[in-house]
VEXDO-296782 format. One record per atom (N, C-alpha, C, O): residue number from 1; residue in one letter; atom name; x, y, z. Coordinates in Angstrom, 2 decimals, always signed. Layout:
BEGIN
+------+------+------+---------+---------+---------+
! resi ! resn ! name !      xx !      yy !      zz !
+------+------+------+---------+---------+---------+
!  NUM !    A !   CA !       X !       Y !       Z !
...
+------+------+------+---------+---------+---------+
// end
This chain:
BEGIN
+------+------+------+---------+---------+---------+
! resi ! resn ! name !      xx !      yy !      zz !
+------+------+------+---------+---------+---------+
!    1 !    X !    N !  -11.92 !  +27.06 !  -13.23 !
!    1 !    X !   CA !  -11.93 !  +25.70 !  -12.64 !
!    1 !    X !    C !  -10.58 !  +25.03 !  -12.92 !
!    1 !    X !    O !  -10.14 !  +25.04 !  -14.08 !
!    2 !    X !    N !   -9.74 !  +24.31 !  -11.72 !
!    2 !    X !   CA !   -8.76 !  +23.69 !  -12.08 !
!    2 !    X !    C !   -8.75 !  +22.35 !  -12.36 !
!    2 !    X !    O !   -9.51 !  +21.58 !  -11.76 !
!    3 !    X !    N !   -7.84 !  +21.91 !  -13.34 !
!    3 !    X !   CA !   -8.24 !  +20.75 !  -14.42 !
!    3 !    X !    C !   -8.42 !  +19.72 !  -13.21 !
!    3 !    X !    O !   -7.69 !  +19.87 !  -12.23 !
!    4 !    X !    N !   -9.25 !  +18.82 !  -13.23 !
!    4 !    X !   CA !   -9.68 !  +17.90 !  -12.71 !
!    4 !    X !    C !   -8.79 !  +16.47 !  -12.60 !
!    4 !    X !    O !   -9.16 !  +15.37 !  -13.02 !
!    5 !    X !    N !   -7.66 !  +16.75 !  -11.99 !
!    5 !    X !   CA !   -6.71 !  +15.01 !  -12.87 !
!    5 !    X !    C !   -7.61 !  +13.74 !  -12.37 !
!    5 !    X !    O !   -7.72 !  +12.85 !  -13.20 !
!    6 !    X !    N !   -8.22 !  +13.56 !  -11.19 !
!    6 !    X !   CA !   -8.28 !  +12.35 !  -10.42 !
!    6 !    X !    C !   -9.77 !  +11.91 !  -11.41 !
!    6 !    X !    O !  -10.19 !  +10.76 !  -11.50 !
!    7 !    X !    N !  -10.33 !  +13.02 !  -12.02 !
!    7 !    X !   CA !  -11.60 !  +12.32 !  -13.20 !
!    7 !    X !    C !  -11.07 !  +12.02 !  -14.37 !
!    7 !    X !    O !  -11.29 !  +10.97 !  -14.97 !
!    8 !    X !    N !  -10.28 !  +13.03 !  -14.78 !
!    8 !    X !   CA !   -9.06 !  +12.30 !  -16.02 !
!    8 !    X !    C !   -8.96 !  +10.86 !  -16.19 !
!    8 !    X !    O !   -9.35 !   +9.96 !  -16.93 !
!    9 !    X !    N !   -8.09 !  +11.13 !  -14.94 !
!    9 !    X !   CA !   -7.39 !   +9.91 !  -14.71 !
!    9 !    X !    C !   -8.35 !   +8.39 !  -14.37 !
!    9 !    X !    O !   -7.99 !   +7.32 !  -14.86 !
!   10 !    X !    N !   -9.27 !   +8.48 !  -13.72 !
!   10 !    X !   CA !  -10.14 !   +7.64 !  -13.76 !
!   10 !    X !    C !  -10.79 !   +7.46 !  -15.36 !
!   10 !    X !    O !  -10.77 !   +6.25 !  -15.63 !
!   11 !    X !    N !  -11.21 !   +8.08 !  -16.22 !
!   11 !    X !   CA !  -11.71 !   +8.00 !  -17.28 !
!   11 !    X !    C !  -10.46 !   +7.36 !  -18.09 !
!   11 !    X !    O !  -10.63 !   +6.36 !  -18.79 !
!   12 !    X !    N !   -9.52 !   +7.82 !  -17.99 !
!   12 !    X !   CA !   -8.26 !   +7.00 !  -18.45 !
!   12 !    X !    C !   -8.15 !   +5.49 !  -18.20 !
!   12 !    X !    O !   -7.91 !   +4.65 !  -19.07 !
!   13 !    X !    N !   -8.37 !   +5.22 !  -16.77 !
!   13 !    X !   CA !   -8.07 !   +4.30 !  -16.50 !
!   13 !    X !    C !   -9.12 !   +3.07 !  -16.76 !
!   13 !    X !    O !   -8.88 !   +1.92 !  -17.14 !
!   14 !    X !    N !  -10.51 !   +3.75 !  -16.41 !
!   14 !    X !   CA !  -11.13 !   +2.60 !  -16.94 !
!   14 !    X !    C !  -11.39 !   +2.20 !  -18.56 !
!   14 !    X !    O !  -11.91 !   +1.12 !  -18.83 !
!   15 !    X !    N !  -10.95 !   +3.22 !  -19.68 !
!   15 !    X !   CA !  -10.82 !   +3.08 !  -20.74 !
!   15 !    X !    C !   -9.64 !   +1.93 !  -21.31 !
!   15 !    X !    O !   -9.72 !   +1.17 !  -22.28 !
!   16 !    X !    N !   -8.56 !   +2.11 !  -20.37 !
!   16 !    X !   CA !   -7.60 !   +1.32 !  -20.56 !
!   16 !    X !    C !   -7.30 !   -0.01 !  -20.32 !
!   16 !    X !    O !   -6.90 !   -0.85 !  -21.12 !
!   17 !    X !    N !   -7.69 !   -0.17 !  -18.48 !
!   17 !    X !   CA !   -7.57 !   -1.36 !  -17.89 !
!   17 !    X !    C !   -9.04 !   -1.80 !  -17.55 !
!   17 !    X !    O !   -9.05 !   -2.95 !  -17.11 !
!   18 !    X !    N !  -10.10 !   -1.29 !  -17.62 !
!   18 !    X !   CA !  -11.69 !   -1.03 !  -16.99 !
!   18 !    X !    C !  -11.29 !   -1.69 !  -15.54 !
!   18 !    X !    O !  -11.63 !   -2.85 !  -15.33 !
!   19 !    X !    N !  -10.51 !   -0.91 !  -14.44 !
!   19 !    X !   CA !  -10.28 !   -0.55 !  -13.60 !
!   19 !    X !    C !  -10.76 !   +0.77 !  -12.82 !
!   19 !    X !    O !  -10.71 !   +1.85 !  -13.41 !
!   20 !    X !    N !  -11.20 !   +0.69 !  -11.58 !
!   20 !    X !   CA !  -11.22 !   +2.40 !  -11.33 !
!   20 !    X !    C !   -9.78 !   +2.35 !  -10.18 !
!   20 !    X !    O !   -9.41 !   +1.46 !   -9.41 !
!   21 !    X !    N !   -9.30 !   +3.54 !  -10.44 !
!   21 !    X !   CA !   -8.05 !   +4.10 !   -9.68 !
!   21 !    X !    C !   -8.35 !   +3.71 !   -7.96 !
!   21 !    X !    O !   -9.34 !   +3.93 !   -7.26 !
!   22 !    X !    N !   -7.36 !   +3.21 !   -7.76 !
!   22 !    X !   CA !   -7.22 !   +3.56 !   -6.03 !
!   22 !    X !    C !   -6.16 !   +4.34 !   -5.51 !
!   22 !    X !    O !   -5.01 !   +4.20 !   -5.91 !
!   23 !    X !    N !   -6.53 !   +5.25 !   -4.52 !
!   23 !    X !   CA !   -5.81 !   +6.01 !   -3.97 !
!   23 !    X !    C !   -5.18 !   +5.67 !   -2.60 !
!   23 !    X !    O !   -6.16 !   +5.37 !   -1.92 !
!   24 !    X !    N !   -4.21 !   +5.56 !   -1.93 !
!   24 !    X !   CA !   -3.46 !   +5.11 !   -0.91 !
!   24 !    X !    C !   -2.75 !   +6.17 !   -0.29 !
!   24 !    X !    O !   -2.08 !   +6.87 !   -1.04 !
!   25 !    X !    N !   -2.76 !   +6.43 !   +0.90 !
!   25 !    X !   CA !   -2.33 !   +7.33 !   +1.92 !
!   25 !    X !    C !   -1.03 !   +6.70 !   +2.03 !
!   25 !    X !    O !   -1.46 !   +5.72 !   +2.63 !
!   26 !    X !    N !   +0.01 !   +6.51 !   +1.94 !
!   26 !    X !   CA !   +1.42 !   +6.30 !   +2.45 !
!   26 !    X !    C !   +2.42 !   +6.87 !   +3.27 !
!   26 !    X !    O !   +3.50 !   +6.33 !   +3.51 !
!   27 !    X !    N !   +2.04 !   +8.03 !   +3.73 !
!   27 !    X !   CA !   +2.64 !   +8.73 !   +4.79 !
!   27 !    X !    C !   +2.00 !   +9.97 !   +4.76 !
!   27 !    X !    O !   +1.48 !  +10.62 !   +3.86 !
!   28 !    X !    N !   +2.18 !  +10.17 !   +6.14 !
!   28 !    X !   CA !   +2.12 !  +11.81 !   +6.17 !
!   28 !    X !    C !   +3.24 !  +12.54 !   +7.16 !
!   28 !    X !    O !   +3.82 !  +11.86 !   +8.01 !
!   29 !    X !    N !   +3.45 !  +13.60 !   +7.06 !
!   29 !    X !   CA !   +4.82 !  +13.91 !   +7.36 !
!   29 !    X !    C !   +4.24 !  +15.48 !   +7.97 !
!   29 !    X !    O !   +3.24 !  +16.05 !   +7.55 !
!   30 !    X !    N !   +5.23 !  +16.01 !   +9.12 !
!   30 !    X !   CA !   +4.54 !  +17.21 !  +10.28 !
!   30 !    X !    C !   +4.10 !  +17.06 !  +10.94 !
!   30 !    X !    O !   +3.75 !  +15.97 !  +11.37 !
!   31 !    X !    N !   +3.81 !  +18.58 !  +11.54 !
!   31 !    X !   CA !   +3.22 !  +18.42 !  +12.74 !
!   31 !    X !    C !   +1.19 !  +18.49 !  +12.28 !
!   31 !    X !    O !   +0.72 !  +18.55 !  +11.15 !
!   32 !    X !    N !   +0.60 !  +18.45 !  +13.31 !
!   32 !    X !   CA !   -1.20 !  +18.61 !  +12.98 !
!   32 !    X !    C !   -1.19 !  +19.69 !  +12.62 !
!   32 !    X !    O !   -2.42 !  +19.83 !  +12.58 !
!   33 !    X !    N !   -0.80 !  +20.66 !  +12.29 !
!   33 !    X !   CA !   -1.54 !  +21.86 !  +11.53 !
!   33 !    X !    C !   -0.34 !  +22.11 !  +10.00 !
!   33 !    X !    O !   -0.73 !  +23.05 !   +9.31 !
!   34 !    X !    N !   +0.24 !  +21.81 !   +9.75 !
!   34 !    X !   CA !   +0.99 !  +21.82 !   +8.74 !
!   34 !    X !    C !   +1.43 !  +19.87 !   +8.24 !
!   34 !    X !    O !   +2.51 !  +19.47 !   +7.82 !
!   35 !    X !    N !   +0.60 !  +19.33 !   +8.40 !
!   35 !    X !   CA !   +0.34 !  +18.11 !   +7.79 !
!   35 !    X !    C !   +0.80 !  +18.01 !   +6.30 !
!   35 !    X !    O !   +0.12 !  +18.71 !   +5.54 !
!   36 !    X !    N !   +1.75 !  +17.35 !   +5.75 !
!   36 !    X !   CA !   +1.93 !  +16.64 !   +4.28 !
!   36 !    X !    C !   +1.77 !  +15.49 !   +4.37 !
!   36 !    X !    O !   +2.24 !  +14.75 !   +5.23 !
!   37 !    X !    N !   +0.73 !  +15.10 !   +2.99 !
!   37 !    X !   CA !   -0.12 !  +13.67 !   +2.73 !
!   37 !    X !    C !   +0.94 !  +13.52 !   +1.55 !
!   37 !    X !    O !   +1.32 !  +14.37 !   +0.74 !
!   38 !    X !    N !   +1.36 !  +11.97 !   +1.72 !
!   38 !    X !   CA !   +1.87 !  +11.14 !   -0.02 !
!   38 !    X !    C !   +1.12 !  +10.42 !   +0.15 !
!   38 !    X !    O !   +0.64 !   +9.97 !   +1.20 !
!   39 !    X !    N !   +0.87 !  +10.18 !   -1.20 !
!   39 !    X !   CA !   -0.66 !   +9.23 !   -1.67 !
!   39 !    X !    C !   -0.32 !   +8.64 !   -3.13 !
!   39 !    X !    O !   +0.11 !   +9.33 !   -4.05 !
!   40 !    X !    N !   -0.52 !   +7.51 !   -3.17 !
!   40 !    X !   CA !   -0.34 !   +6.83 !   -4.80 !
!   40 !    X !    C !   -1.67 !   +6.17 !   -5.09 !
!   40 !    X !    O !   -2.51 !   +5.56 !   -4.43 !
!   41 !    X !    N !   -1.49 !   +6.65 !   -6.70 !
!   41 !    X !   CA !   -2.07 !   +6.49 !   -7.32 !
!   41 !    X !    C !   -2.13 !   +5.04 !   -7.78 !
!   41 !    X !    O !   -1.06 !   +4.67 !   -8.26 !
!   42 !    X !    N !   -3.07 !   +4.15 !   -7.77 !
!   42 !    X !   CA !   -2.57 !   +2.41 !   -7.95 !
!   42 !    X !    C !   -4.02 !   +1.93 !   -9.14 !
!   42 !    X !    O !   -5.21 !   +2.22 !   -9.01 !
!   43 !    X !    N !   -3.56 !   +1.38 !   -9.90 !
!   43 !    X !   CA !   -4.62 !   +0.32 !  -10.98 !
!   43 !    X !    C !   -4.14 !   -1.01 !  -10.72 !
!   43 !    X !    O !   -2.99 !   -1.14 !  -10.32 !
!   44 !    X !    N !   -4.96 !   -2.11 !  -10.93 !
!   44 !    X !   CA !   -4.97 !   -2.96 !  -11.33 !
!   44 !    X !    C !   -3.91 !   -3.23 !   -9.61 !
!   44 !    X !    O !   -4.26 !   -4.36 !   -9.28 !
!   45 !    X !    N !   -3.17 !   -2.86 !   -8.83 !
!   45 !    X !   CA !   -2.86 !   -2.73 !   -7.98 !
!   45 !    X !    C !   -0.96 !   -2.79 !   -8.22 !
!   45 !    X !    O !   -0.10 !   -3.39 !   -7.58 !
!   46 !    X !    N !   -0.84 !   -1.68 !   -9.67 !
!   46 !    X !   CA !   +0.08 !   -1.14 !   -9.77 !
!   46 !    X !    C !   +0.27 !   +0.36 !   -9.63 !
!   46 !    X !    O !   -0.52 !   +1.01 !  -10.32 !
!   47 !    X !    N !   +1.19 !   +1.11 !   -8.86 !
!   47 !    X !   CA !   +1.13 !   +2.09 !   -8.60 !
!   47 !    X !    C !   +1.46 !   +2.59 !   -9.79 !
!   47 !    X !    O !   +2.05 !   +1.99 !  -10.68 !
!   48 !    X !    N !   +0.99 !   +3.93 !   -9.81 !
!   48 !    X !   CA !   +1.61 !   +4.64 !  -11.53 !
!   48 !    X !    C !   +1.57 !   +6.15 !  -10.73 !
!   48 !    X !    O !   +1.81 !   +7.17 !  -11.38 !
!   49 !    X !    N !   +1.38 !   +6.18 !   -9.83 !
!   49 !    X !   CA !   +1.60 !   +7.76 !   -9.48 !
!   49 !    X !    C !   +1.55 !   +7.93 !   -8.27 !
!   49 !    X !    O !   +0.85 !   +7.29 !   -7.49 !
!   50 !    X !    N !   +2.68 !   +9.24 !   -7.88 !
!   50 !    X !   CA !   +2.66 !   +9.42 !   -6.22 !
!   50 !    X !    C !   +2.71 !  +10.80 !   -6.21 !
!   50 !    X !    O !   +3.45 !  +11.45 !   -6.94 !
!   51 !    X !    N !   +1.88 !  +11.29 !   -5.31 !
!   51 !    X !   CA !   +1.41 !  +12.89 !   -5.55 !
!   51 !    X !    C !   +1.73 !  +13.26 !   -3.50 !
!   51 !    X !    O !   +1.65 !  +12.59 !   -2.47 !
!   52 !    X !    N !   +2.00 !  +14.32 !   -3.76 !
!   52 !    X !   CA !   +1.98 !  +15.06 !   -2.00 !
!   52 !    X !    C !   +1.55 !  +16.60 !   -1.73 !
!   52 !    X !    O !   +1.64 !  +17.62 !   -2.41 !
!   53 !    X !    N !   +1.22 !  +16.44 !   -0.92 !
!   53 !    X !   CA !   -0.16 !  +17.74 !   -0.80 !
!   53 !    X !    C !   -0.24 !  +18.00 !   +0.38 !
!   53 !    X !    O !   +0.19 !  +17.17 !   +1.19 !
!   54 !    X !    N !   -0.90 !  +19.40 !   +0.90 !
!   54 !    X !   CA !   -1.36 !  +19.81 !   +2.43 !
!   54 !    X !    C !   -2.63 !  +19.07 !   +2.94 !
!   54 !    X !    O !   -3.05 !  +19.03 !   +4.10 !
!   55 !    X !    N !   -3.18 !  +18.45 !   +1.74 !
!   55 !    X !   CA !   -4.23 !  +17.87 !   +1.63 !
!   55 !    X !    C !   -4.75 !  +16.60 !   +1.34 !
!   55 !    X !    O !   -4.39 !  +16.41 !   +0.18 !
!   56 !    X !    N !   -5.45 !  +15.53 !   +1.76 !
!   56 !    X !   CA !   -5.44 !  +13.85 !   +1.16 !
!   56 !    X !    C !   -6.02 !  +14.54 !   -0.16 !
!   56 !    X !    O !   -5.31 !  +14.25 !   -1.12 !
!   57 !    X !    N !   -6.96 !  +15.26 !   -0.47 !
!   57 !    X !   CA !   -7.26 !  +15.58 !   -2.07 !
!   57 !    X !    C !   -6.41 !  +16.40 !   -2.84 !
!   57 !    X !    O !   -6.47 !  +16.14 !   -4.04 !
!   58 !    X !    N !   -5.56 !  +17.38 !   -2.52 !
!   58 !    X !   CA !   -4.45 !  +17.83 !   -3.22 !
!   58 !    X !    C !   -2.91 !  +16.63 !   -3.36 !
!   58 !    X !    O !   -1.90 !  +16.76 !   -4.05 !
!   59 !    X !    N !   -3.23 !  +15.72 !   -2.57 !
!   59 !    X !   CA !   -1.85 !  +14.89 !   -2.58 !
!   59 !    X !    C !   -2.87 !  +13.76 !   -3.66 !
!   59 !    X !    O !   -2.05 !  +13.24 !   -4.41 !
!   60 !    X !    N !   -4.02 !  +13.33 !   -3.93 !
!   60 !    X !   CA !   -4.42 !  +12.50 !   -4.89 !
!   60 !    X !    C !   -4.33 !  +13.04 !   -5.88 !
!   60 !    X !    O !   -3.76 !  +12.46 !   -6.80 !
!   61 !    X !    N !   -4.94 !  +14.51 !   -6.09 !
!   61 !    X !   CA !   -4.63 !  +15.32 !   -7.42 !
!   61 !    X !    C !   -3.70 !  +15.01 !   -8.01 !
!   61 !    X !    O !   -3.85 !  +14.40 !   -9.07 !
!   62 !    X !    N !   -2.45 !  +15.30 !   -7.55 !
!   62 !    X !   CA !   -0.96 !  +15.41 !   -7.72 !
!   62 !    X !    C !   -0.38 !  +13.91 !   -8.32 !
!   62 !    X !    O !   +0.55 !  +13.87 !   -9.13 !
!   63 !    X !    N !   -0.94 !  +12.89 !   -7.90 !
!   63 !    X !   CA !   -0.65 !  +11.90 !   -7.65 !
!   63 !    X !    C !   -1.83 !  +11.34 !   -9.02 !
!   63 !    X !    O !   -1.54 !  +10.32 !   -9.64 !
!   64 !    X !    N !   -2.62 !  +11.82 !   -9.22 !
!   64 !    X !   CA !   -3.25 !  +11.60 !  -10.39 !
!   64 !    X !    C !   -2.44 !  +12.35 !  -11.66 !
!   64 !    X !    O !   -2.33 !  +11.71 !  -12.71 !
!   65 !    X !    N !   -2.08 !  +13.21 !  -11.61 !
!   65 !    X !   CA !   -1.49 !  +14.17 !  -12.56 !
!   65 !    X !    C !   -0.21 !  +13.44 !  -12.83 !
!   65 !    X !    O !   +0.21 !  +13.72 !  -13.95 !
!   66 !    X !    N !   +0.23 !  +12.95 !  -12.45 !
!   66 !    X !   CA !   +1.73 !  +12.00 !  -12.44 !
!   66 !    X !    C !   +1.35 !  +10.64 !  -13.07 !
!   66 !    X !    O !   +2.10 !  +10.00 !  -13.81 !
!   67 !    X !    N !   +0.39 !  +10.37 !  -12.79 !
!   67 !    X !   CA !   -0.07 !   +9.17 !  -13.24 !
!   67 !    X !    C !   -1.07 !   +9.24 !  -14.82 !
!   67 !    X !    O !   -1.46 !   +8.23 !  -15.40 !
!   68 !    X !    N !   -1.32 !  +10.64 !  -15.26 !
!   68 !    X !   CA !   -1.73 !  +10.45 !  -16.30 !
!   68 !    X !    C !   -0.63 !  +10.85 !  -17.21 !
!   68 !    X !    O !   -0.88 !  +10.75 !  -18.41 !
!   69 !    X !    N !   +0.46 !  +11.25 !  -16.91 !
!   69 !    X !   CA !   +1.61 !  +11.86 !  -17.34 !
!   69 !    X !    C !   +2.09 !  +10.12 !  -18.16 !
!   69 !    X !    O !   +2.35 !  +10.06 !  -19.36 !
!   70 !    X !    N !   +2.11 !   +9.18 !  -17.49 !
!   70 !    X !   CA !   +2.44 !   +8.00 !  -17.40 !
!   70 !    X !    C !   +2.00 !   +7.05 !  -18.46 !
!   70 !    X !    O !   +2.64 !   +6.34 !  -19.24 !
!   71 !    X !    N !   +0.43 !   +7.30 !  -18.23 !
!   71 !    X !   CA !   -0.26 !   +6.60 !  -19.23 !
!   71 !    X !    C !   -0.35 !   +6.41 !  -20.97 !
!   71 !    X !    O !   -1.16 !   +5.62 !  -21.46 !
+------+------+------+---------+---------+---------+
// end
């Protein structure tokens, strides 16, 4: 199983700020079948992480993993 950041990171976050994480689509970049998602990671409605992926859940992952890096 691969480590889970976006539950991490939520468990982080509401421990810290008792916030839950929001995730934000900010671009996506390509064509429709080779699609890249950037997505940030935001508390309290500060961003702390920006992740990019083939995927809106691999670009939150990423974007969680950056953001617990942070914390």
């Amino acid at each position: 199983k691969t480590a889970d950041f976006k539950s991490r990171f939520q468990e982080a976050a509401q421990a810290k700020y008792h916030e839950i994480p929001e995730y934000c689509v900010v671009s996506t970049e390509g064509p429709d079948h080779a699609k890249k998602f950037v997505v940030e990671a935001a508390v309290c409605g500060r961003v702390m992480g920006q992740g990019r992926g083939s995927s809106k859940l691999e670009a939150e992952q990423e974007a969680a993993r950056v953001a617990l890096d942070g914390l």
